[in-house]
C-alpha positions in Angstrom: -21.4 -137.0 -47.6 -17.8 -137.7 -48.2 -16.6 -141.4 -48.6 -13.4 -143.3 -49.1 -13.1 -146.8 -50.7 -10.4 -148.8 -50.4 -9.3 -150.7 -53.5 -7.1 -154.1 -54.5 -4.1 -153.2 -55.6 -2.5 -150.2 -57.8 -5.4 -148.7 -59.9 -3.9 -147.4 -63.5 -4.0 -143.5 -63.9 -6.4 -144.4 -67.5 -8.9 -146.5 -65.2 -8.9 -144.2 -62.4 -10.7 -141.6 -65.0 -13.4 -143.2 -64.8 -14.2 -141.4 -61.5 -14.1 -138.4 -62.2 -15.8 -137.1 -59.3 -13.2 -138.8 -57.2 -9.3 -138.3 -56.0 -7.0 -140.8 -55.8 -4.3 -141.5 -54.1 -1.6 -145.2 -53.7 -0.9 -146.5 -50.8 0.6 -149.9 -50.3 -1.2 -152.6 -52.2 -4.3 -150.6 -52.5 -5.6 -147.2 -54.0 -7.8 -145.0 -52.6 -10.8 -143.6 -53.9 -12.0 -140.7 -51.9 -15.1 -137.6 -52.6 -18.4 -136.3 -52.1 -21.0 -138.7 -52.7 -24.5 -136.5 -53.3 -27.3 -139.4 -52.2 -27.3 -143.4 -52.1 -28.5 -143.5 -55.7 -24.4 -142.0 -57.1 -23.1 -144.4 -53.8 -24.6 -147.5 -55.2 -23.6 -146.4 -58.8 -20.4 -145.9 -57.7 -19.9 -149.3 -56.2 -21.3 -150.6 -59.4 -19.1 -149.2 -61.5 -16.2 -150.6 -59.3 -17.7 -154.4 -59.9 -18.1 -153.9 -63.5 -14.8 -152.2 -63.9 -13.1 -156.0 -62.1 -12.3 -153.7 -59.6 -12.3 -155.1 -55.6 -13.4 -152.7 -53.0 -12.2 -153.4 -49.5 -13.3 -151.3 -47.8 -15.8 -148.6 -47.9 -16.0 -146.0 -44.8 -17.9 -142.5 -44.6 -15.7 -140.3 -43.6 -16.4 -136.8 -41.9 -18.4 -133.9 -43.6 
């Protein structure tokens, strides 16, 4: 399953690293985070480690396989 989360504002190149499993890419106001997610266990983990990083998602959306 691929996903893409939206994120508050400009995430720093440093922070983003701590998803490694994810690209990246700015857009206005927001990064994206965008990969493969294997199960709901790494999908929840993921959004976890958003919260705990003090980082917002937006917007989460699965996107086509």
């Amino acid at each position: 399953m691929r996903y893409e989360f939206r994120i508050t504002g400009l995430v720093s190149e440093p922070l983003s690293h701590a998803f490694p499993e994810l690209d990246t890419a700015p857009v206005y106001r927001q990064t994206l985070f965008f990969g493969t997610v294997t199960d709901e266990a790494h999908l929840y983990g993921l959004l976890t480690r958003f919260r705990d990083l003090g980082l917002r998602v937006e917007e989460m959306r699965r996107l086509p396989d």
